[in-house]
DOTORNU-781780 format. One record per residue (C-alpha): residue number from 1; residue in one letter; x, y, z. Coordinates in Angstrom, 3 decimals. Example, Ala and Ser with C-alpha at 12.3 -4.5 7.8 and 13.67 -1.06 7.14 Angstrom:
<atoms>
seq | type | px | py | pz
1 | a | 12.300 | -4.500 | 7.800
2 | s | 13.670 | -1.060 | 7.140
</atoms>
This chain:
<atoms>
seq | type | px | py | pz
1 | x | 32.002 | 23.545 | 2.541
2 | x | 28.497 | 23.112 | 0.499
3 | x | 28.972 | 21.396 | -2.960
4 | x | 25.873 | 22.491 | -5.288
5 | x | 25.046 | 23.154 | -8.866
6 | x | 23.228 | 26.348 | -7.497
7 | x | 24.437 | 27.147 | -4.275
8 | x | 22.667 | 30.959 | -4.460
9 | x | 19.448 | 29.162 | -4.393
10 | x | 20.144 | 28.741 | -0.732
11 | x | 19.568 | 31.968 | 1.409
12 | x | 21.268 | 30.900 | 4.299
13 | x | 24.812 | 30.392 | 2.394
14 | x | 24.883 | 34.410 | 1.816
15 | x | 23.360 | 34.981 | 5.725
16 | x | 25.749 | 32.723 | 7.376
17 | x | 28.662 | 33.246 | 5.651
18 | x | 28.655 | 29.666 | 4.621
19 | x | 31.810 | 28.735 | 1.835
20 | x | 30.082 | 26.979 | -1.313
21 | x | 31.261 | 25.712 | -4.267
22 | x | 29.608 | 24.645 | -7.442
23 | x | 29.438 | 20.508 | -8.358
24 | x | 27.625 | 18.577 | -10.516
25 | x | 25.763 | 17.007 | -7.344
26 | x | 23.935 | 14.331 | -9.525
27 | x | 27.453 | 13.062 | -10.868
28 | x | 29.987 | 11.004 | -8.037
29 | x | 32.793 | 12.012 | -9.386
30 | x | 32.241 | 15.940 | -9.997
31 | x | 31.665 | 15.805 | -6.622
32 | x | 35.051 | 14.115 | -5.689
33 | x | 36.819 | 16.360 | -8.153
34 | x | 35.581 | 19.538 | -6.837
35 | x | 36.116 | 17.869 | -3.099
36 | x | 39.208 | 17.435 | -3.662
37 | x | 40.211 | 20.791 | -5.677
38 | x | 38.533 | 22.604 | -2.634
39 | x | 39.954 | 21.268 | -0.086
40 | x | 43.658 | 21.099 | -1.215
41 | x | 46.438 | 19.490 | 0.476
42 | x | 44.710 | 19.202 | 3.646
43 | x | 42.433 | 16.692 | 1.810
44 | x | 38.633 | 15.706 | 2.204
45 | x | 37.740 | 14.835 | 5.981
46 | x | 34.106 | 13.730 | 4.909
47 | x | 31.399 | 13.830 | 2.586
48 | x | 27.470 | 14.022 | 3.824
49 | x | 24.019 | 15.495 | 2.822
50 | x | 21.091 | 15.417 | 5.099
51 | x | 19.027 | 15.135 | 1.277
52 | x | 17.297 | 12.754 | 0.166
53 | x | 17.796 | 13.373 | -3.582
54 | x | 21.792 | 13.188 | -2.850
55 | x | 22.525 | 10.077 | -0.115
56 | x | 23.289 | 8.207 | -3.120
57 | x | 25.572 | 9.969 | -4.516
58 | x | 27.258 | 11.157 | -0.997
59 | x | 27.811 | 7.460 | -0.663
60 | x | 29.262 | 6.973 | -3.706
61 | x | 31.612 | 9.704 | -3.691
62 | x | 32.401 | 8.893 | 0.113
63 | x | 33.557 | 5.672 | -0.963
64 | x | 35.775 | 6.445 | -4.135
65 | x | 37.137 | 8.752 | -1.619
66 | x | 37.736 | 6.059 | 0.626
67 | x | 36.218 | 7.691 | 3.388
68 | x | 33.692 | 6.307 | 5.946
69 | x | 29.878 | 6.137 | 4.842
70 | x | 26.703 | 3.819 | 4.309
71 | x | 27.485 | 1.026 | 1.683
72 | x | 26.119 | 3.018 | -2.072
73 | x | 24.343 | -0.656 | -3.028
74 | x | 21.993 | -0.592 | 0.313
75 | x | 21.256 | 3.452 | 0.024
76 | x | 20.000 | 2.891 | -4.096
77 | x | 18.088 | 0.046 | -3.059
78 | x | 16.408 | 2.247 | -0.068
79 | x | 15.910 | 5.506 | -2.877
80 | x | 14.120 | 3.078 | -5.329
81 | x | 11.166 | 2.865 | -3.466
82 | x | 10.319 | -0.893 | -5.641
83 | x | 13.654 | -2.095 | -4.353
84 | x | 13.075 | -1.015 | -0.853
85 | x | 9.678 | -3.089 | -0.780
86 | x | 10.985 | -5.866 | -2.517
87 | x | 13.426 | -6.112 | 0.305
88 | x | 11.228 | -5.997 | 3.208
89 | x | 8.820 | -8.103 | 1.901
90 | x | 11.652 | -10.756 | 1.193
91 | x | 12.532 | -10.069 | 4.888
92 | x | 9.211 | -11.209 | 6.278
93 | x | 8.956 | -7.493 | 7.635
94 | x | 5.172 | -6.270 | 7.305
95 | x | 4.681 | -3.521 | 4.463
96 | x | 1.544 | -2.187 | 2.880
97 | x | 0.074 | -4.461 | -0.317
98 | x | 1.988 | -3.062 | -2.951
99 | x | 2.467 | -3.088 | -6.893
100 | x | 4.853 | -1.098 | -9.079
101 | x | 3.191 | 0.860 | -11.953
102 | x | 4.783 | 1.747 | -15.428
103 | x | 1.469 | 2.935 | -16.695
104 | x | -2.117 | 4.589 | -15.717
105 | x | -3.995 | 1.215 | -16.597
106 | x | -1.156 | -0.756 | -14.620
107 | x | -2.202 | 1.657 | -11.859
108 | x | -5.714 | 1.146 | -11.883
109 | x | -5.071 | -2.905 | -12.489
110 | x | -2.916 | -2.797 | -8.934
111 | x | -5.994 | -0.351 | -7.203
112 | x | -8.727 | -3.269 | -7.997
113 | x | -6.350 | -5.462 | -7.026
114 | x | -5.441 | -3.983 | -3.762
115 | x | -8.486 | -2.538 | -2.490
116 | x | -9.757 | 0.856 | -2.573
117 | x | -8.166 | 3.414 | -1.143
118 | x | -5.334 | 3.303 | -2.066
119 | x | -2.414 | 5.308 | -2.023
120 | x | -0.171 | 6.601 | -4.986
121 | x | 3.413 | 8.134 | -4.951
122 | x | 6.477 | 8.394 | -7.175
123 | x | 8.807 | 6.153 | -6.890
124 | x | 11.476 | 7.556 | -5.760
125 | x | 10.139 | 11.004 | -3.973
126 | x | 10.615 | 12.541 | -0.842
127 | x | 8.862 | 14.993 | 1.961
128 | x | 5.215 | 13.936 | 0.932
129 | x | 5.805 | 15.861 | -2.527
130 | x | 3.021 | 13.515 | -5.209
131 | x | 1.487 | 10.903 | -2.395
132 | x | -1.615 | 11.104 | -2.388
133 | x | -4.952 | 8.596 | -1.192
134 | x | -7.045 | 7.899 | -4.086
135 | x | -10.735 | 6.570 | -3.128
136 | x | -11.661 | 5.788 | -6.747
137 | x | -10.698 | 4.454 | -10.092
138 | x | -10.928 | 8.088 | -11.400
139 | x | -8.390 | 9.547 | -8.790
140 | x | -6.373 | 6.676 | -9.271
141 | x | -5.802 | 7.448 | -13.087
142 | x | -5.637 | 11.110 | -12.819
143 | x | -3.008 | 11.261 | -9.988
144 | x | -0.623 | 8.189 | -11.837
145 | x | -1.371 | 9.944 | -15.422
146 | x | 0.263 | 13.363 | -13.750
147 | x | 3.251 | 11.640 | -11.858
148 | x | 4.281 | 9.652 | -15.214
149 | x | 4.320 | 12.366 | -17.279
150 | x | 6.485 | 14.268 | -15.193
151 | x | 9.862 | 12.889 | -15.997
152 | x | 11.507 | 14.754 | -13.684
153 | x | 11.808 | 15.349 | -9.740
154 | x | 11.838 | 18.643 | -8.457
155 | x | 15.703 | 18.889 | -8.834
156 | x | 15.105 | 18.486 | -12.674
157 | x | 16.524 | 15.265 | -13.022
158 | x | 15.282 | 12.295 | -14.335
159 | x | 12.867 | 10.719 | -12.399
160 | x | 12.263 | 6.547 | -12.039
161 | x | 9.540 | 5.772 | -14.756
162 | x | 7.084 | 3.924 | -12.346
163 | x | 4.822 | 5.155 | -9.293
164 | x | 3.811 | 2.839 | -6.258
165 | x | 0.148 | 1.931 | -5.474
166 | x | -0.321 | 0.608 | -2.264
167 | x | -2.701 | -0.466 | 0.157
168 | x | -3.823 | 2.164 | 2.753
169 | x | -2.825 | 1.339 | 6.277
170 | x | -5.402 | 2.729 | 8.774
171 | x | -3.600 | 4.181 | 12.268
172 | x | -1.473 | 6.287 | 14.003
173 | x | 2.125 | 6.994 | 12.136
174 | x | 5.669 | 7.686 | 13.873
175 | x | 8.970 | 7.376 | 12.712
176 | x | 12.093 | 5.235 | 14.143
177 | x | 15.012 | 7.746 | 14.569
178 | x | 18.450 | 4.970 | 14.115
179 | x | 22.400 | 5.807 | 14.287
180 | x | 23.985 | 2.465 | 13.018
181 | x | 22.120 | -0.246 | 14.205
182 | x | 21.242 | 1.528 | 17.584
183 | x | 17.159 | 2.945 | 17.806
184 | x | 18.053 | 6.848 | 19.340
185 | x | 13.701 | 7.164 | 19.490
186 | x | 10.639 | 6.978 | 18.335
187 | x | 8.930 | 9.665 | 16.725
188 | x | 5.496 | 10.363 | 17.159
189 | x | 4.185 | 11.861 | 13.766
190 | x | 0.801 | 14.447 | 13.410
191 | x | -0.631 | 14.400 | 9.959
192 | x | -2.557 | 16.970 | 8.024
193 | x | -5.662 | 16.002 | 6.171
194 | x | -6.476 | 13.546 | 3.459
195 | x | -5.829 | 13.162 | 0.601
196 | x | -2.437 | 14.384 | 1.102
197 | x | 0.321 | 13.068 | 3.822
198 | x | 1.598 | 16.301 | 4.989
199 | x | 3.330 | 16.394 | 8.376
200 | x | 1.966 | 18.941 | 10.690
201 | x | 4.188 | 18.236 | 13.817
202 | x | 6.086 | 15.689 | 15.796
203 | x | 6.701 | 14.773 | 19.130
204 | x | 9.821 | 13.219 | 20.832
205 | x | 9.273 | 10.756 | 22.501
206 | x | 5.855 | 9.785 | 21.727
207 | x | 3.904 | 10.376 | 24.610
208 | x | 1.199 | 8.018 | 26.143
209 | x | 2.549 | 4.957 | 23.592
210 | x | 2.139 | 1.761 | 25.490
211 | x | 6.025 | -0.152 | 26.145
212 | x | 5.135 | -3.539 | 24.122
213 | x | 3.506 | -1.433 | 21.140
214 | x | 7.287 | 1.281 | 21.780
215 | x | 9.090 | -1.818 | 21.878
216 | x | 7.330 | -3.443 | 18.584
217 | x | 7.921 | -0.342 | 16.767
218 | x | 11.843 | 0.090 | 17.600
219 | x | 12.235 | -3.902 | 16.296
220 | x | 10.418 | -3.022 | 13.132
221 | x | 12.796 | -0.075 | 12.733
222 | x | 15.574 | -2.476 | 13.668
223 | x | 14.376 | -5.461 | 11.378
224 | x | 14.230 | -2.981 | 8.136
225 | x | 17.455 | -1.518 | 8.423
226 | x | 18.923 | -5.464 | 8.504
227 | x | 16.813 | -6.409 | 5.708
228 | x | 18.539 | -3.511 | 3.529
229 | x | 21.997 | -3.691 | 4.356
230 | x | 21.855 | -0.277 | 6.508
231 | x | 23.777 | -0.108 | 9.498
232 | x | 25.759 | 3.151 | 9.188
233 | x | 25.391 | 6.635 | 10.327
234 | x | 21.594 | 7.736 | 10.415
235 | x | 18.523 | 6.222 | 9.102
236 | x | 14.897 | 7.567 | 9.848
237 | x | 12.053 | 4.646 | 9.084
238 | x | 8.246 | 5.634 | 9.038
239 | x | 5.845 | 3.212 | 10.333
240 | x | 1.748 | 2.729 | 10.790
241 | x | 0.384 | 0.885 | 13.734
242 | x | -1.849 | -0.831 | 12.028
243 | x | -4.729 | -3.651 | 13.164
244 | x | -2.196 | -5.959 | 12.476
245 | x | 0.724 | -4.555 | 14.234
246 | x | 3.634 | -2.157 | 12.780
247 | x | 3.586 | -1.936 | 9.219
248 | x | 6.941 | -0.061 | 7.883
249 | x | 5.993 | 2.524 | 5.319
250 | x | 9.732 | 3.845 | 3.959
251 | x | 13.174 | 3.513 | 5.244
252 | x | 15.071 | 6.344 | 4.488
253 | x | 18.759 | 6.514 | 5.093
254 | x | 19.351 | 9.964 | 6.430
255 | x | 18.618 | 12.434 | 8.830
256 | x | 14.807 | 12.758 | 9.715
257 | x | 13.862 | 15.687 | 8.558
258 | x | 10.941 | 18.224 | 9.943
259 | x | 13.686 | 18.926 | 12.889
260 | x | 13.260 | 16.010 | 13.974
261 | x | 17.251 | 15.787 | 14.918
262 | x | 16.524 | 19.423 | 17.258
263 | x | 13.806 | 17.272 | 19.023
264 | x | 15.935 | 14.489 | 19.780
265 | x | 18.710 | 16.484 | 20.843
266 | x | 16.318 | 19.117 | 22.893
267 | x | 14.761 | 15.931 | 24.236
268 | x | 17.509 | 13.405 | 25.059
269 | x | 20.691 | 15.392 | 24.501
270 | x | 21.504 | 12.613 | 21.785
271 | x | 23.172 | 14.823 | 19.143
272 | x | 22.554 | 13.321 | 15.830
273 | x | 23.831 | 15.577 | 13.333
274 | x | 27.189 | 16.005 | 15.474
275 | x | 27.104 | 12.114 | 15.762
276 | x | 26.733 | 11.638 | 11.614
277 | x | 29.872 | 14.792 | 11.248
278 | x | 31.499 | 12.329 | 13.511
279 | x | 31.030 | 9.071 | 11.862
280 | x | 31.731 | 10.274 | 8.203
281 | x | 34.694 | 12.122 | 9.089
282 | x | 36.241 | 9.093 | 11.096
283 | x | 36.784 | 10.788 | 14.281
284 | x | 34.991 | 7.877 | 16.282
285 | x | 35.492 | 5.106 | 13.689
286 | x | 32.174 | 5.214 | 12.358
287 | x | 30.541 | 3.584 | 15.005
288 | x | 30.929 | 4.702 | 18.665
289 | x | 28.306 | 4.247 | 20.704
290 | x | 26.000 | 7.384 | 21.378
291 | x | 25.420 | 8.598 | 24.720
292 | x | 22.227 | 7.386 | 26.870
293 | x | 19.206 | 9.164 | 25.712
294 | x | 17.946 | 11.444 | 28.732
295 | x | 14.386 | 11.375 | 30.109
296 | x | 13.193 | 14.683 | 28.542
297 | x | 10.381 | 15.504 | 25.587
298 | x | 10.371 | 17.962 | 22.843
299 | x | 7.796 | 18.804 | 20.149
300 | x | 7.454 | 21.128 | 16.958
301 | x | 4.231 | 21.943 | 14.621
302 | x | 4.492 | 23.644 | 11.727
303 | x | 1.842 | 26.217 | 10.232
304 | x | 0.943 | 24.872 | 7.013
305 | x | -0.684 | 27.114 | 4.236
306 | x | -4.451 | 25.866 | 3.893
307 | x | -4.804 | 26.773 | 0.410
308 | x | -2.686 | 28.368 | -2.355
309 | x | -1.828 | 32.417 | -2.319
310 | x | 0.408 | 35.032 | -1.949
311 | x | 1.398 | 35.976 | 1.600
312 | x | 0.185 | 39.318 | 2.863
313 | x | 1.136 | 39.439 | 6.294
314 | x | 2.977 | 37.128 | 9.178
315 | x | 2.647 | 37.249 | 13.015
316 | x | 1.435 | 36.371 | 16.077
317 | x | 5.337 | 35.725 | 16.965
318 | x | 5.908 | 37.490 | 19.942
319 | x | 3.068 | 36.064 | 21.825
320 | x | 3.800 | 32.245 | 20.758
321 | x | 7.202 | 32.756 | 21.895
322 | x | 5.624 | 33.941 | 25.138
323 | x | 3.965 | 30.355 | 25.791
324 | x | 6.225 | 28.435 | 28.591
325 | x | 8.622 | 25.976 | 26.804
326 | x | 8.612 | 27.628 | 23.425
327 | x | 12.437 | 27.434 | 22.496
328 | x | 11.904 | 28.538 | 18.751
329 | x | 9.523 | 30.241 | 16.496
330 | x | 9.763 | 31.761 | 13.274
331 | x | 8.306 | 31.933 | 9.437
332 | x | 9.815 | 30.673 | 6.842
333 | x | 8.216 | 32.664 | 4.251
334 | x | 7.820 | 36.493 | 3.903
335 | x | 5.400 | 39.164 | 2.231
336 | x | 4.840 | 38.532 | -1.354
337 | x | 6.115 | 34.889 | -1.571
338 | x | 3.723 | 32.415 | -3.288
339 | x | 2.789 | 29.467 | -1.045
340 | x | 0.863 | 26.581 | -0.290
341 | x | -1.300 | 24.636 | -2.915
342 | x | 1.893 | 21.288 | -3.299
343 | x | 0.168 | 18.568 | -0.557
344 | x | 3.870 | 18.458 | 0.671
345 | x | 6.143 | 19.682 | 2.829
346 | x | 6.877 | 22.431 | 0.879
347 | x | 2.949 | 24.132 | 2.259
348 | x | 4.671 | 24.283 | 5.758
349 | x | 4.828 | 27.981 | 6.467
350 | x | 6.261 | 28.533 | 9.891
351 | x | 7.108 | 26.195 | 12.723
352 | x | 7.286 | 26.220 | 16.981
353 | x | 9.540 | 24.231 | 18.671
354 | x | 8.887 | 23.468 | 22.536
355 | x | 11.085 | 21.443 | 24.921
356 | x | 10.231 | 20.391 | 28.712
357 | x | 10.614 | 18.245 | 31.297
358 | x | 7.155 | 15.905 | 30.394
359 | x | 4.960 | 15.254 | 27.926
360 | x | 2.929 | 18.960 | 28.704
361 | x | 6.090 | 20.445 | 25.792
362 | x | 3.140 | 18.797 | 22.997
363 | x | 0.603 | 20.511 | 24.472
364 | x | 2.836 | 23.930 | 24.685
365 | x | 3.348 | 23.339 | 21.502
366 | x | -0.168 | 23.016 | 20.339
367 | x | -0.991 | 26.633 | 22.347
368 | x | 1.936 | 28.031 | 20.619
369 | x | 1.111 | 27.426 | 16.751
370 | x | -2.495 | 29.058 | 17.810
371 | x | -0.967 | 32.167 | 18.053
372 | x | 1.196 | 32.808 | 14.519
373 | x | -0.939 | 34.736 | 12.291
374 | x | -0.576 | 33.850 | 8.127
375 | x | -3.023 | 36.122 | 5.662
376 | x | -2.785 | 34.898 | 1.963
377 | x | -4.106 | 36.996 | -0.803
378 | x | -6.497 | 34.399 | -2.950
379 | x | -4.616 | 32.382 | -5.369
380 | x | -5.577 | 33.939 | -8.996
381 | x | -2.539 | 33.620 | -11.172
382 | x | -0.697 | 32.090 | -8.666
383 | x | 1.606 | 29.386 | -10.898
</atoms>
């Protein structure tokens, strides 16, 4: 059952025959009310979201339901991104140079501070959406001037009142996939241009990463999830290797998104999302231990819109789905829609997913994206 204020806004509810109901999703306890008016005698089994804008309240409403989930105090200190740094740092775990900003000139007073470039985000946002690198004072008071006057996130709710500024970590990125206290992978992460963070593809594992730098990375994932209380269900942690070793970006305590969860499971036949029903539900007490993962490698890219428009015309389908290991392939926009033009993950268009026996499923999956097709009308009076 799918608790939402706007369920309809969801396509896939109508397609798959999916049963929705409507809850106040920002508010704990609509959500228990309407949990427990839906589901009736037989009572709630479990409560979960795979969204960042709504692990806090999942957790919340998990416990007054008294039902298995990650402890509400360590998931609000991961959302507020301040918190989460605060924490890390305390921890002795390596993070970027960082300062919390109320204001533009508190913005520019952390960028001198720091060191240009620099980057700038919201506080509390997710999936790229407002993080941008900012060479100069200029872009620096620009970018913080439109993020605090927002006020809102892109659910239209209020928003935290402060961005980050932090220092720029040069280096590859990946991600550490966790179920409880137990590292599933690592992610190896492919990035779309500066000045935004967009992610254009992942591979699982990452291939061609040496064991002590695989190893440093997993106890980095390991070490953050201590330092903020996690240690339920899944968390997905982003980290540089910097010059001076891994440097953890963001802990978030969720599902990975970007199909990340398909990789792993494609990959290592580690189900996570069947794992996480399982855990919130109770039906292995929340902390069984997953299954070895298997010796396999999996890999997506996603077509992302290089500018704003309207979409004319997809394809190029049928012949990336012809490339060996291509398991999946679609759009995820059609004719007429408005895309591209955010810096976030919201530009990603269409996507490829490849699965093989070796590390050849990133190149498939490279060959693959070549092929889908995207024409955009040009972007006048596109809002």
């Amino acid at each position: 059952m799918l608790l939402g204020r706007r369920p309809e806004r969801y396509p896939w509810v109508a397609e798959d025959g999916v049963e929705a109901a409507r809850a106040d999703t920002t508010d704990p306890e609509s959500v228990v009310a309407v949990a427990r008016a839906v589901a009736g005698p037989a009572g709630v089994a479990g409560v979960v979201t795979s969204s960042e804008y709504f692990v806090a309240v999942a957790a919340r409403a998990a416990r007054r339901l008294r039902l298995p989930g990650a402890d509400p105090a360590a998931v609000d200190r991961c959302r507020d991104k301040r918190r989460q740094r605060a924490a890390l740092a305390g921890a002795g775990i390596p993070v970027p140079a960082w300062a919390a900003a109320g204001t533009p000139q508190e913005a520019l007073a952390a960028a001198a501070a720091i060191g240009y470039p620099v980057v700038v985000k919201p506080a509390d946002g997710t999936g790229s959406r407002g993080v941008r690198l900012c060479g100069d004072a200029a872009e620096v008071g620009a970018h913080s001037t439109a993020l605090l006057g927002g006020g809102r996130d892109e659910r239209d709710q209020p928003s935290l009142p402060a961005v980050l500024v932090e220092e720029y970590v040069p280096g590859p990125e990946f991600s550490v996939e966790t179920f409880g206290t137990e590292v599933v992978g690592v992610t190896a992460k492919h990035l779309g241009p500066l000045p935004s963070f967009v992610e254009t593809g992942h591979d699982v594992p990452t291939p061609f990463l040496d064991p002590d730098a695989a190893a440093a990375l997993k106890a980095a994932g390991q070490r953050a999830l201590a330092a903020l209380g996690l240690g339920f269900g899944p968390a997905h942690t982003e980290v540089r290797l910097g010059s001076r070793g891994p440097v953890v970006v963001e802990v978030n305590a969720r599902l990975a998104g970007g199909r990340i969860p398909t990789l792993v499971r494609l990959a290592t036949g580690v189900d996570l999302i069947g794992a996480t029903v399982e855990a919130v539900t109770g039906f292995d007490g929340g902390g069984g231990p997953l299954p070895e993962p298997g010796p396999g490698h999996a890999s997506i890219r996603f077509l992302v819109a290089a500018a704003a428009g309207r979409v004319r015309r997809t394809g190029g389908v049928a012949a990336a789905a012809a490339v060996p290991g291509v398991v999946d392939v679609a759009f995820s926009v059609r004719p007429g829609q408005h895309v591209g033009g955010t810096g976030s993950f919201l530009d990603r268009v269409g996507h490829v997913v490849t699965a093989g026996p070796t590390a050849a499923a990133a190149t498939a999956a490279d060959t693959a994206l070549a092929c889908l097709e995207l024409d955009l009308d040009a972007a006048v009076g596109v809002a």
